[in-house]
C-alpha positions as CSV (number, residue, x, y, z in Angstrom):
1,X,-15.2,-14.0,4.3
2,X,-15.6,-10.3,2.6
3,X,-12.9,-8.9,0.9
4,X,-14.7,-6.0,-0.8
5,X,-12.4,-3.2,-0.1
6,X,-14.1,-0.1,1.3
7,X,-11.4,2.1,0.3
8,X,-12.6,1.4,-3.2
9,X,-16.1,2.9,-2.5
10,X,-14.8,6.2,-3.2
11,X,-16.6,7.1,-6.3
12,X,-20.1,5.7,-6.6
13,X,-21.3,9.0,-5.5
14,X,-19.8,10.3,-8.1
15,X,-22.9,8.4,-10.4
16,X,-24.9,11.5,-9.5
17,X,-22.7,13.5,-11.5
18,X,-22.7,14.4,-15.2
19,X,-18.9,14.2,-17.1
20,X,-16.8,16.0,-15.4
21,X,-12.4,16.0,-16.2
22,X,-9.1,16.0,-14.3
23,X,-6.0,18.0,-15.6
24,X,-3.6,16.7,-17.7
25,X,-5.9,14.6,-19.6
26,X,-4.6,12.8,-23.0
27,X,-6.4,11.2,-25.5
28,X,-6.7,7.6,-27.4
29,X,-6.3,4.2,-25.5
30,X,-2.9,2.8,-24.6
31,X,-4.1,-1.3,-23.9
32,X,-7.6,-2.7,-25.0
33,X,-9.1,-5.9,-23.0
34,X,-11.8,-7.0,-24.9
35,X,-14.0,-3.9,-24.8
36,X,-12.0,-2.6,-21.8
37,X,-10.1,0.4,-22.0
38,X,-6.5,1.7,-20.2
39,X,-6.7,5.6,-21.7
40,X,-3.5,6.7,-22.6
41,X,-3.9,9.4,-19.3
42,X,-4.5,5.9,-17.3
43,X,-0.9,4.5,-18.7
44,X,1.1,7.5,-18.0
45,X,-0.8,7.9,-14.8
46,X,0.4,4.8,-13.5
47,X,3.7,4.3,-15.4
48,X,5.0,7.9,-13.5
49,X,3.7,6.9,-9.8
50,X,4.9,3.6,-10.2
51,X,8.0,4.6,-11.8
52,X,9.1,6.9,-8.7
53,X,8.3,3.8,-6.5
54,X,10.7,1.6,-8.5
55,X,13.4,4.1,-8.7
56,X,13.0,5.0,-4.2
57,X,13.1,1.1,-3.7
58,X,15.9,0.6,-6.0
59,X,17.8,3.2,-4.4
60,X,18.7,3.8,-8.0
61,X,19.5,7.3,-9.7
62,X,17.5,8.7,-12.8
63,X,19.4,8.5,-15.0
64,X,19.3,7.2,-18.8
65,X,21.9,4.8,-18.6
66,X,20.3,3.0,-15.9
67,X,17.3,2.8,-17.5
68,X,18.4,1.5,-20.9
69,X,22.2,-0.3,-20.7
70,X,21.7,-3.8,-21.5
71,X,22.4,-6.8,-18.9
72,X,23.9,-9.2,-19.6
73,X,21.2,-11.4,-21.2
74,X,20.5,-8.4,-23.4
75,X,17.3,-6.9,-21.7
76,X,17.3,-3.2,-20.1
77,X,15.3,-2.0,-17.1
78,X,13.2,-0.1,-19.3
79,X,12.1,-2.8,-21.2
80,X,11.6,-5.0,-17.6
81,X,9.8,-2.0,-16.3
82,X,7.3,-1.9,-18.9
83,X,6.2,-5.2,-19.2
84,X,5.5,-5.4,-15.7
85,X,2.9,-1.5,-16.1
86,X,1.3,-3.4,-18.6
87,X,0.9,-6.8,-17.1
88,X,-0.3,-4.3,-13.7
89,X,-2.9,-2.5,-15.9
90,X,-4.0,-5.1,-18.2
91,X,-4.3,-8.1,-14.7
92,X,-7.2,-5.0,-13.7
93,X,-8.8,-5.5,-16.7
94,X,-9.2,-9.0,-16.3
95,X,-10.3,-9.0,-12.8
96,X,-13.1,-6.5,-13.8
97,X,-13.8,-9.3,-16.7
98,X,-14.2,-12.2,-14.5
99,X,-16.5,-10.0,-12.2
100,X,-18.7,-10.2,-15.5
101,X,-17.7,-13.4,-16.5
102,X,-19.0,-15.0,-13.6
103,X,-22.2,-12.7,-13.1
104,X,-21.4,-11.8,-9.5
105,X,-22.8,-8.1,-8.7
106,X,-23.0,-6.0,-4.9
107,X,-25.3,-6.6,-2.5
108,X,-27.4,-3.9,-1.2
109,X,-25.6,-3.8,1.9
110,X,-22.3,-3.6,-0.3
111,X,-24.1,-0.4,-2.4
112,X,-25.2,1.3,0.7
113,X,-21.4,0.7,2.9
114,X,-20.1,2.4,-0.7
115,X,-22.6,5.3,-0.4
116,X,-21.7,6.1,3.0
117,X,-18.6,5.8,2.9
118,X,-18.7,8.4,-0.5
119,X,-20.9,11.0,1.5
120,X,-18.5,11.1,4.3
121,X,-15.3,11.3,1.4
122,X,-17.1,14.3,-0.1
123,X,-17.7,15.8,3.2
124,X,-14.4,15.4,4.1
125,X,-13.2,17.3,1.0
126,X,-16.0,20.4,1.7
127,X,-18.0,20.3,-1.3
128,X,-18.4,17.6,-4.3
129,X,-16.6,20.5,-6.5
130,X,-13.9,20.3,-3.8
131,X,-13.5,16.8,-4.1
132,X,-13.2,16.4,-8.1
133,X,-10.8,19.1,-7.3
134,X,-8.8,16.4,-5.6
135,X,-9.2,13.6,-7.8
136,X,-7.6,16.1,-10.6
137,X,-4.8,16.6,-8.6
138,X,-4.1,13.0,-9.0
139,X,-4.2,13.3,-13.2
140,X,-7.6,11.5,-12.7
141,X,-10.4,12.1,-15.4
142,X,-13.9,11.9,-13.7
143,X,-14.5,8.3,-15.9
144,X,-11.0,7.4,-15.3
145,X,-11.1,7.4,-11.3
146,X,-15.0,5.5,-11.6
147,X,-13.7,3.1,-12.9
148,X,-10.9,2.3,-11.5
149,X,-12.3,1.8,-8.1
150,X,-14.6,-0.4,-9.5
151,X,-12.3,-2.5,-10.9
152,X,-10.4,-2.7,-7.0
153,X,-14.1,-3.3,-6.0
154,X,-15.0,-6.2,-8.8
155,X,-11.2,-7.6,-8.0
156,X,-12.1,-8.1,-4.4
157,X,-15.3,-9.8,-5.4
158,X,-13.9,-11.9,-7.4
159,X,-11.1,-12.8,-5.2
160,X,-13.4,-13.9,-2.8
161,X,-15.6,-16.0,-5.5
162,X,-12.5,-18.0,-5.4
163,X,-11.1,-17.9,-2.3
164,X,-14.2,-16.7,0.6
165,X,-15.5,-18.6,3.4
166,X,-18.2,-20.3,0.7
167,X,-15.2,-21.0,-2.1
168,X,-13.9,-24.6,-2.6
169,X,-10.8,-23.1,-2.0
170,X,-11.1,-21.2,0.9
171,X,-8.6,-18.9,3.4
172,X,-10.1,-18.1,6.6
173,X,-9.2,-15.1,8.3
174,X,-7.4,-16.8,11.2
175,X,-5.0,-18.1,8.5
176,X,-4.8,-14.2,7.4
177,X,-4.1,-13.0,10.9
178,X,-1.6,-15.5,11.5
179,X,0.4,-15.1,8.5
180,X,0.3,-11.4,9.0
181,X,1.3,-11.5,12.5
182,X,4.6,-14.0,11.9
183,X,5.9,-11.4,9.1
184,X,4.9,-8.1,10.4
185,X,4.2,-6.0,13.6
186,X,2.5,-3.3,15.1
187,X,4.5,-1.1,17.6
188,X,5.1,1.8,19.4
189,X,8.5,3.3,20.4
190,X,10.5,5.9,22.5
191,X,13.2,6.8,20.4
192,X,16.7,8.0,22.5
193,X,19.2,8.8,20.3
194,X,23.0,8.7,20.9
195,X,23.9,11.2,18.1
196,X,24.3,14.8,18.6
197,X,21.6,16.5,17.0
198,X,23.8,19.5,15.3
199,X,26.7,17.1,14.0
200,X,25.7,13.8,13.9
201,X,28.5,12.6,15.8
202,X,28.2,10.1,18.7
203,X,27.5,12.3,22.2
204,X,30.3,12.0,24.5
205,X,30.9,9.6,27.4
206,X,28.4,12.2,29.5
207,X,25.7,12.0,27.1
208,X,25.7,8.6,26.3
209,X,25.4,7.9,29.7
210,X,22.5,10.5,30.0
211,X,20.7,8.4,27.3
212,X,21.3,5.1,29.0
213,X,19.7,6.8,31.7
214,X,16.5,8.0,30.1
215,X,16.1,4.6,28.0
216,X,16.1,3.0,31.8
217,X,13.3,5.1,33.1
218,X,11.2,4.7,30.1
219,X,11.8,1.2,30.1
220,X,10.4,1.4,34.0
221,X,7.5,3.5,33.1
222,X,6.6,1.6,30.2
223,X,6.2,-1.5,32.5
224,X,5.0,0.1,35.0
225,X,1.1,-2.3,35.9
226,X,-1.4,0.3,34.7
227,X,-5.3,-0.4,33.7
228,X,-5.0,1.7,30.7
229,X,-2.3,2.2,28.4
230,X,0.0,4.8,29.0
231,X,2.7,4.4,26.1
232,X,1.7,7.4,24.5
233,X,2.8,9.4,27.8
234,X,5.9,7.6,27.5
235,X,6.8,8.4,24.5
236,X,6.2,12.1,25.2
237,X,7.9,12.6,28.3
238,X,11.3,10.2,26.6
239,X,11.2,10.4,22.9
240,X,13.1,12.2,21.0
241,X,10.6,11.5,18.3
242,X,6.9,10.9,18.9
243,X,5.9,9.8,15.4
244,X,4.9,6.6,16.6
245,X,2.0,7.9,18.9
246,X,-1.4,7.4,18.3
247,X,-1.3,4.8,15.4
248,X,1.9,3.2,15.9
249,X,4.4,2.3,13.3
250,X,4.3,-1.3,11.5
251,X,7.4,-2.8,11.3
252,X,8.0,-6.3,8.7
253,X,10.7,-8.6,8.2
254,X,11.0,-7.1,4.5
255,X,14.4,-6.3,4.9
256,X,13.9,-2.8,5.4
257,X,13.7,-2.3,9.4
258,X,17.6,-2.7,11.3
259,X,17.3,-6.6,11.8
260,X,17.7,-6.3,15.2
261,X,14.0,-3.8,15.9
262,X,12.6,-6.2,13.2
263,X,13.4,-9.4,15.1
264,X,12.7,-7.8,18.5
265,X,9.5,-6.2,17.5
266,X,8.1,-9.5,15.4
267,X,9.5,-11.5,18.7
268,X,7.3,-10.1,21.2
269,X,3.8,-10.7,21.7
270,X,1.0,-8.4,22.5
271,X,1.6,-6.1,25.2
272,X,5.3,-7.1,26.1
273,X,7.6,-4.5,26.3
274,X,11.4,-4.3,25.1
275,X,14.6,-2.7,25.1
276,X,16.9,-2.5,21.7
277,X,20.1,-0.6,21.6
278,X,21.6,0.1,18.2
279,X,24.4,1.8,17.1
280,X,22.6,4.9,16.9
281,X,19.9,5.1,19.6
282,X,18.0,2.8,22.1
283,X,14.8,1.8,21.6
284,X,11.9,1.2,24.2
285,X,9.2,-0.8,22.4
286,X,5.7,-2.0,22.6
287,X,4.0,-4.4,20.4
288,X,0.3,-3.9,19.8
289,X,-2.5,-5.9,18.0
290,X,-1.8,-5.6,14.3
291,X,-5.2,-7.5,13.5
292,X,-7.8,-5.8,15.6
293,X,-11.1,-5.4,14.0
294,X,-10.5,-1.3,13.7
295,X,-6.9,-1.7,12.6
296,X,-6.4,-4.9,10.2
297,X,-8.2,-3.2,7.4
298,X,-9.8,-5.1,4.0
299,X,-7.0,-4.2,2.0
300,X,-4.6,-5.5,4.1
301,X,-6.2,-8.5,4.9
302,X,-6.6,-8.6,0.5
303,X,-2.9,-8.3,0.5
304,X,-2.0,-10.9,2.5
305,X,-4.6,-13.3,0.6
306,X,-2.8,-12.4,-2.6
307,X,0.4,-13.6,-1.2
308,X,-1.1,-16.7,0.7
309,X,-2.5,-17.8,-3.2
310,X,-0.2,-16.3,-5.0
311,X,0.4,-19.0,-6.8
312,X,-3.4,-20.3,-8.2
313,X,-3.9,-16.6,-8.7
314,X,-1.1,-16.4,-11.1
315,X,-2.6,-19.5,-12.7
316,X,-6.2,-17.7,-12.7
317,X,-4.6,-14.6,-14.4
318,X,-2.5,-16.6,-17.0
319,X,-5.9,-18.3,-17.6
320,X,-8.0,-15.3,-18.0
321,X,-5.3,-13.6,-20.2
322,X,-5.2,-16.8,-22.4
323,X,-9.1,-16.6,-23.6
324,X,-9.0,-12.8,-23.9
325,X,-7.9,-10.4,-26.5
326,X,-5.8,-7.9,-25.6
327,X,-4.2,-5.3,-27.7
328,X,-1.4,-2.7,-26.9
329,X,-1.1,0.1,-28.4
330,X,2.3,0.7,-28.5
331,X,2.5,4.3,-30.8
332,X,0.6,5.5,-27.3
333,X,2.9,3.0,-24.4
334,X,6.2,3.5,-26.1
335,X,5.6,7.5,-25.7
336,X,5.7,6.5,-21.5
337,X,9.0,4.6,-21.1
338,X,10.7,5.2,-18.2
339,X,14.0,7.0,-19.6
340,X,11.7,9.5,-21.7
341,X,10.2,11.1,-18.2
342,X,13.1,12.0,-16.8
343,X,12.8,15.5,-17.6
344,X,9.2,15.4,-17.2
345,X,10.1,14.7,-13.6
């Protein structure tokens, strides 16, 4: 089984080139494994995405206090915060180690998926000026973003050293398809909401009964035998939102869907249709293949691996990390803690 991530193929292309620079670059290193090298521009790179991420799953505000009042064991947020960037940025590192370590390399077909995939990026972005362009936009240096997809592209490599069809340890991508289908699922919906759309309040007895009505017919339609699928009409003659066409929306057992769509949604199998009322709205839903071939992607099917072994992988990692030197440079890390980019924000 393959779990070299195409998404990561984004830069080989960029080989061709001679050194080119993002904005907003910075200078010295911020963590040293072995001879590999988190810039200081990589560290505040990753320490202000993830940091957002953190703070809108939190549901937390920005402020100081939250960031640096002790708990009660002593220990701040800040302080949790950063040892988990560095254990992020330095767990890279040694991923692109082992890749060494163990003298795996790409195959030629693995070169050439890259290759294409990089022509079609640049093309995409109009011109190879266009797309550096881009990759500045992200606070990416030219060497910075090489080399971090080649790191995601040695981690899958490695990942499937230990854990591919031909590992002694192996997951098989039935077990990845299962395990991603029992926690997660792929749907479309026709959204009728009972709320009036200019104050929010609940529509009156006629209205509510008008949106019983609708969610009845769409229900019908959607059920209606047909030899193609027609949910994507459905949605636009019913919705009141069509964001779920084309793609679909995937919905998990994560805690962050209403638990009745999440348990309705993860309930059904392919094909079937339901009907959810909510407080708010009714819901005509669809459930479609999560795992097809054009859908399931490598990443995902990476992600799931990671939490099917999480486990021996932690065990790998506090292995690696054991027979490597690392240093952190903390005159460049403690300049990025989370309460000093507030403002910055």
């Amino acid at each position: 089984m393959k779990f070299f991530l195409r998404a990561t193929a984004v830069f080989l292309i960029l080989l061709s080139l001679t050194a080119l620079s993002g904005c907003g670059e910075k200078a010295s290193y911020a963590i040293l494994v072995e001879d590999l090298e988190i810039t200081e521009n990589d560290y505040y790179r990753n320490t202000v995405l993830l940091r957002s991420n953190f703070l809108s799953v939190a549901g937390e505000e920005d402020t100081e206090a939250f960031w640096t009042e002790p708990s009660d064991d002593g220990t701040t947020v800040s302080q949790a915060f950063t040892d988990f960037i560095n254990e992020y940025l330095i767990n890279a590192k040694l991923y692109a180690l082992q890749f060494d370590r163990l003298g795996l390399s790409f195959t030629e077909s693995e070169e050439s998926t890259i290759q294409n995939a990089l022509s079609e990026a640049v093309e995409d972005a109009g011109s190879m000026s266009a797309f550096t362009e881009q990759i500045g936009t992200l606070n990416y240096t030219y060497e910075e973003y090489v080399t971090e997809v080649y790191d995601s592209a040695k981690k899958s490599k490695v990942l499937s050293y230990y854990f591919g069809e031909d590992s002694e340890d192996p997951v098989s991508l039935d077990d990845i398809k299962d395990y991603y289908n029992l926690h997660n699922a792929l749907i479309k919906a026709v959204y009728i909401t009972k709320l009036d759309g200019e104050t929010g309040e609940t529509l009156d007895e006629e209205g509510l009964a008008e949106a019983a009505r609708r969610a009845e017919d769409a229900l019908a339609a959607a059920t209606t035998p047909s030899e193609t699928d027609t949910f994507d009409d459905v949605i636009s003659i019913y919705s009141d939102t069509t964001l779920s066409q084309g793609d679909g929306v995937v919905i998990s057992d994560n805690g962050n869907y209403d638990e009745s769509i999440s348990d309705a949604a993860l309930a059904l199998s392919v094909g079937e249709v339901a009907k959810i009322e909510t407080d708010t709205a009714y819901l005509i839903i669809k459930r479609y293949d999560g795992t097809a071939d054009d859908v399931f992607t490598a990443t995902m099917q990476q992600t799931v691996l990671e939490t099917l072994r999480e486990e021996e992988i932690t065990a790998l990692l506090e292995e690696w990390r054991a027979e490597t030197k690392i240093k952190i440079n903390t005159d460049i890390t403690n300049q990025y803690a989370p309460e000093k980019l507030i403002e910055e924000e």
